[in-house]
N, C-alpha and C positions, 0 to 999 in steps of 0.2 A: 175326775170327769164322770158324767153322768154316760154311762154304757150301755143301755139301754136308748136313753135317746142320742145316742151316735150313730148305733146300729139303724134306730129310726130315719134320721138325716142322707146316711149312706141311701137304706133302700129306698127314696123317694128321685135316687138318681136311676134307681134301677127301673123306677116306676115310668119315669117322663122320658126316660131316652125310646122307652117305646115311639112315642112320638116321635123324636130326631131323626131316629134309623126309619123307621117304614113311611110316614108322612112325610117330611121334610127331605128326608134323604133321597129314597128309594122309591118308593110310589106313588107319591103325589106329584111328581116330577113328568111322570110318565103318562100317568090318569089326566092328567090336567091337559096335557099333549095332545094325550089320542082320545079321548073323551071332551071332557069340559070344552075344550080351545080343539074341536075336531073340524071347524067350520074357519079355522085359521091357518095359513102358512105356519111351515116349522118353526124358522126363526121369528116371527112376530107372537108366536104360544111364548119361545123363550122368553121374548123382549117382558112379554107383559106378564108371567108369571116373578120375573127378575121387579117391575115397577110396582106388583102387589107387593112383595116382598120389603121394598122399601115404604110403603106406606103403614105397612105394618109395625115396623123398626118407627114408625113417627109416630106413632098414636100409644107405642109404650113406651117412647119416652118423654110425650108430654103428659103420663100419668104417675111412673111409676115413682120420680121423686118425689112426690106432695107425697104420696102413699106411704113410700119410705119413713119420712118424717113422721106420719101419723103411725104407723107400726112402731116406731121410737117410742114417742109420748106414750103408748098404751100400753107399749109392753107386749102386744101379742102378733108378732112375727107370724106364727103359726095360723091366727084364725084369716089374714092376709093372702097367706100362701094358700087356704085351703076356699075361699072362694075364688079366686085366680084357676087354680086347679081345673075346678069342676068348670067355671067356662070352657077353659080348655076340653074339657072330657067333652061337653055336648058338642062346645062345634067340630070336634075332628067326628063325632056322630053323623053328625050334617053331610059329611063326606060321603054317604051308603048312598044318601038320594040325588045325587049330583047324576045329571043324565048329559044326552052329547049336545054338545052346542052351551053348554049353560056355563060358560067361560066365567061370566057375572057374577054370578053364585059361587062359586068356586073358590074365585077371589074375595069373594067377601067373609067367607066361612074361613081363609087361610089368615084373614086378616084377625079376625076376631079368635080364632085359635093362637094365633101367633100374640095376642094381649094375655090369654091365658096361661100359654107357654113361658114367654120371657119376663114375663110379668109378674109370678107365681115365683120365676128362678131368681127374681131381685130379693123376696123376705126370705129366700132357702139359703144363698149366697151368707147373707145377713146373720143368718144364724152362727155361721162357721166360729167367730169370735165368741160367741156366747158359749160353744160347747168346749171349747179345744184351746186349750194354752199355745201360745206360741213358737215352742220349741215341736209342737207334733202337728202342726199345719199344714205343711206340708205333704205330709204324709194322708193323712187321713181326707185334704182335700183330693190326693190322689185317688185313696181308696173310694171315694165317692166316681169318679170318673171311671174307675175302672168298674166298678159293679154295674154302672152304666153301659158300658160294652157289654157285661154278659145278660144283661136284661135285654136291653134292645137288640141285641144280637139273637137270643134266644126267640123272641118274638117274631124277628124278622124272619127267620129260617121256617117258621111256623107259614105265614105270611105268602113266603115264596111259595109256597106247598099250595096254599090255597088257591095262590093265580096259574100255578102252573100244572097243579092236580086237584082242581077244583073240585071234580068229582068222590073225591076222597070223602071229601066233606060237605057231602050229599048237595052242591053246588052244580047248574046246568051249565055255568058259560066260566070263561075269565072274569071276566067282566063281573060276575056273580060273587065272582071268589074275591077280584078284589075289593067289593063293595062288604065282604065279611072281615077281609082283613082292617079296615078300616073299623068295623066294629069292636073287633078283638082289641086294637089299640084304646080305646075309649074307656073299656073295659079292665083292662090293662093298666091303664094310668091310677083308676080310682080302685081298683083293690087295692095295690102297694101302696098307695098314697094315704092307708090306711093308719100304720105306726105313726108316720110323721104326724097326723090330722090329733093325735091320742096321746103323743108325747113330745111334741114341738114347747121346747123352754117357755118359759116367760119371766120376764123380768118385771121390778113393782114399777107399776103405772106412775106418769110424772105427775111432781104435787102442782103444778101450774094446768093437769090434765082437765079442759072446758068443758061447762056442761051441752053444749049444741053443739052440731056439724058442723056450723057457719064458725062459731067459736075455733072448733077444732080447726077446720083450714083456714083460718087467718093467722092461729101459731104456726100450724107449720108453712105457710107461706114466707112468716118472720126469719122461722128458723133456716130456711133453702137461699134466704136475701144474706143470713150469716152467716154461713157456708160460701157462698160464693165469696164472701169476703174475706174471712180466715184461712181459705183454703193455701195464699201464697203464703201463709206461715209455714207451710210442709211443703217446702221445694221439691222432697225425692216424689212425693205423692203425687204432684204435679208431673213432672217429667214419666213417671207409672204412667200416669193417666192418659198424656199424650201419646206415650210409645203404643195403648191400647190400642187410642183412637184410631190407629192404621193397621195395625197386625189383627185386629180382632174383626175389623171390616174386611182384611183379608181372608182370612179363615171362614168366616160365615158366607160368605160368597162361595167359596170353594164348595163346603157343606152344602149348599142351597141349589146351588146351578149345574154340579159335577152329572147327576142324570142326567137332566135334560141338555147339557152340552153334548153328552157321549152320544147322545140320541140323535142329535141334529148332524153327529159327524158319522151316524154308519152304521156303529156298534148296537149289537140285539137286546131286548130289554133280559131274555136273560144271563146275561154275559153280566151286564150293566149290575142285578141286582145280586149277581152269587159275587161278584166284586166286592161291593157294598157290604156285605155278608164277610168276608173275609177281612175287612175291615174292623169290623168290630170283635171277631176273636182276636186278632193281631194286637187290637188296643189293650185289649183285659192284660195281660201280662207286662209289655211294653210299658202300659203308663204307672204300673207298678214298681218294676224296676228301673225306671228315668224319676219316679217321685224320691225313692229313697235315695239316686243318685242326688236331688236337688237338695234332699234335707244331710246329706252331705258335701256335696263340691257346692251348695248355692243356688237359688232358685233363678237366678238373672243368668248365671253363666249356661246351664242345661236351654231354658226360657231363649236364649239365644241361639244356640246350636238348632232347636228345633225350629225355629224361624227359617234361619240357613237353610232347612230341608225344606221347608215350603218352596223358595226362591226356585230350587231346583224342580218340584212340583209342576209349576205354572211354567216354568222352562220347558218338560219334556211334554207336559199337557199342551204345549201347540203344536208339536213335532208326532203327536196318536194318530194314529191309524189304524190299527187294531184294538180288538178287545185284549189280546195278552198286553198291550199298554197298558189300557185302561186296568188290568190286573196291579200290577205293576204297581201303576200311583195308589191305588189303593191301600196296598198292602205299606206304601209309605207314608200314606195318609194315617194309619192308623198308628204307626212306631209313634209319629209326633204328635197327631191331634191330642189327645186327651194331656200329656202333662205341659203341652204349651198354656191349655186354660188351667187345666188346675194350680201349676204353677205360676197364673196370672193372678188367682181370685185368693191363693195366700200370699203372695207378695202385700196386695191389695189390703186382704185384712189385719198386716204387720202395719201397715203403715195410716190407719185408720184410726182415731177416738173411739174407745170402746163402747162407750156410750150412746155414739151413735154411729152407728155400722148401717144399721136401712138407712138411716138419711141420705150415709155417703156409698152404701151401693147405690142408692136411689139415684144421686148423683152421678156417680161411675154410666147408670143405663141408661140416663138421660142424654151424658155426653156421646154414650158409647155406640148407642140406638142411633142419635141422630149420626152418626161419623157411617154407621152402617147402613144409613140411606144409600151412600156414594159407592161403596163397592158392586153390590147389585145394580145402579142406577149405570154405575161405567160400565157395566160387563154390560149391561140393553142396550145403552143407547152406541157404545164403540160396535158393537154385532151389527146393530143397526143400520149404522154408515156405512159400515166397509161390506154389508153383505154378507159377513164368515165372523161365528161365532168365536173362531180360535185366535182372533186378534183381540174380543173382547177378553177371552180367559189370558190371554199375557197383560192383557195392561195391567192384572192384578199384581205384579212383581213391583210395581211400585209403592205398596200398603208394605208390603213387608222388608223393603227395602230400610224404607222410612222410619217404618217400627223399630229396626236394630238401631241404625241411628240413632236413635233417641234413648235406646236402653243403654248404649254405651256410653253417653252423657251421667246414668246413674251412681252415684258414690257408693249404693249399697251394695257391698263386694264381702264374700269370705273370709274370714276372719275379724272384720270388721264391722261386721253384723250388729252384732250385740251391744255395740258400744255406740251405734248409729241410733240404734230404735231406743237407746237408754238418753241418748240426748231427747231426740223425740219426743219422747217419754213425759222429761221433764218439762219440755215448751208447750204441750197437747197440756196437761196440768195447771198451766200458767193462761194460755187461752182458753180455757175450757172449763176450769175449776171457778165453784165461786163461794167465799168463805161459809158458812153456815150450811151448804148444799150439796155442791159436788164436787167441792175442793179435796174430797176424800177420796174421789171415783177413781182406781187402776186403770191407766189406757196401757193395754198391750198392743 
């Protein structure tokens, strides 16, 4: 393994969860409320911060598989994720000049960040197979989640300082402060984003690689038509995929909606953000010791436990009332968030052609974007009807309901690991290989 660029891969998780924690999680939840959307009722700021969100989730995922594909063919994963990146960086910029009333703007800078952000995490994702053998996947997609927690956590505590001691930091209002903390993030992203931008792998470009753009997206158009079609060759990859489709719509709803729900039921913003805060040290450790538990008991058995705790999550999240609640889920949010993804995106990349890993994340965020239309969309439009934002956060018990379901249909079980992904192995070879070419290629 290349150690240097691990170390790189890890700290670009530390780099963007800036973003997750104070933008997506914490701040822009609130800002969007009481500023952007100040000329809206509560629950309609919710409704329509919830429907940018899902329009967001649409527009990367009808990019980033073609993208995928073409990062395949060329080999450079890294120069992918590092234009993705920097969108990201300017429009969470866009955020400082955002004034009241400008609900519009707001949502359109969350949209076009949100192309940057998940968009950027399709060629990162991607990479995981390229750096890391199979047997430490696990693990090290752990350690990337958790460095994430102490980055963005770190940030965030920064962050709070600034809205709530704005003065500190030669700042005249809140308002001031958190138009800096939004800067800090931007700033934030593109330092650390630094190693990875410098030492992101690449693999030798494909000999079918066309001389034009127009060339280049009619291959990998080809290749996204072949994918879909070989994909029922790997039943367990399919049944992954679906179980995704609803645990992962789950959780980013939770992630995305959790302030401004607390908000619209009562709780202070900062109760709301030293919550959020607590989250993310809880994670750093937590998703460390549940990753080494997976790369021993099993990524699907742990991968299911912590689903379990969500159920219970959206259970006691419509019974809040206080902020020591909202404590509460927090600090449970954080035990499972991190190794339920990480322990999704190595499952994912065990059960993947090595060769083409952005195609089939590509694939994975396409599916996985548009499924995560629905969860935000049911958290808006259920709040909506019923008047109370706390029936749209229970309907979310149904994503992860469905999600287990579906992962306990999978064969890929402890002990039998090995001999699973060794069939695999051999079939991915047989679909995949072609004599003279890539008949040679290792799929892990």
């Amino acid at each position: 393994m290349n150690k240097k660029a691990i170390k790189a891969w890890i700290m670009y998780d530390w780099a963007n969860s800036a973003y997750a924690t104070t933008v997506l999680a914490a701040v822009l939840p609130v800002f969007y409320a009481s500023v952007a959307a100040a000329t809206l009722d509560t629950d309609t700021a919710a409704s329509y911060l919830a429907y940018t969100h899902s329009i967001g989730m649409l527009c990367v995922a009808l990019l980033t598989p073609l993208l995928g594909t073409l990062a395949d063919l060329s080999g450079r994963k890294g120069d992918f994720l590092r234009v993705f990146a920097i969108i990201g960086v300017l429009a969470t910029l866009g955020f400082s000049a955002i004034g009241e009333g400008d609900w519009i703007l707001a949502s359109a800078l969350l949209v076009i960040s949100t192309i940057g952000f998940a968009g950027g995490n399709t060629f990162y994702d991607a990479m995981l197979p390229d750096l890391v053998p199979v047997e430490r996947r696990d693990m090290i997609s752990s350690k990337g989640y958790a460095y994430g927690y102490i980055g963005g956590g770190l940030l965030l505590a920064v962050n709070l300082l600034m809205i709530q001691q704005p003065g500190w930091f030669g700042m005249s209002s809140t308002l001031a402060g958190t138009r800096l903390a939004f800067i800090s993030v931007s700033l934030w992203w593109l330092l650390f984003s630094i190693p990875i931008f410098r030492h992101a792998p690449r693999r030798p470009a494909s000999p079918d690689l066309p001389g034009t753009w127009t060339g280049y997206a009619a291959v990998g158009v080809r290749r996204l038509r072949q994918t879909f079609r070989q994909m029922r060759r790997f039943p367990q990859l399919i049944r992954m995929l679906v179980a995704f489709w609803f645990f992962n719509d789950g959780i980013n709803t939770i992630i995305l909606m959790a302030t401004i729900y607390g908000t619209s039921i009562g709780i202070g913003t900062a109760d709301l953000m030293l919550a959020l805060l607590l989250t993310q040290f809880i994670g750093f450790p937590c998703t460390l010791l549940l990753g080494a538990w997976a790369q021993r008991w099993g990524a699907k058995q742990v991968l299911i436990v912590s689903l379990s705790v969500y159920i219970c999550i959206v259970i006691l999240g419509y019974f809040m009332t206080q902020a020591i609640h909202f404590y509460v889920l927090a600090g449970l949010v954080g035990v499972v968030q991190g190794v339920s993804q990480s322990t999704a995106r190595s499952l994912f990349s065990n059960l993947m052609p090595a060769g083409r890993t952005g195609e089939y994340f590509g694939f994975v965020n396409i599916t996985g974007k548009f499924s995560s239309i629905f969860g935000p969309f049911v958290f808006g439009y259920v709040g909506q009807i019923t008047g109370s934002t706390r029936w749209g956060i229970l309907s979310l018990i149904f994503f992860f309901v469905a999600g287990i379901a579906v992962l306990l249909t999978m064969k890929v079980q402890k002990g039998m690991q090995d001999a699973t992904l060794a069939d695999q192995e051999e079939e991915r070879n047989r679909s995949f290989g072609a004599p003279g070419k890539s008949s040679n290629v290792k799929f892990t």
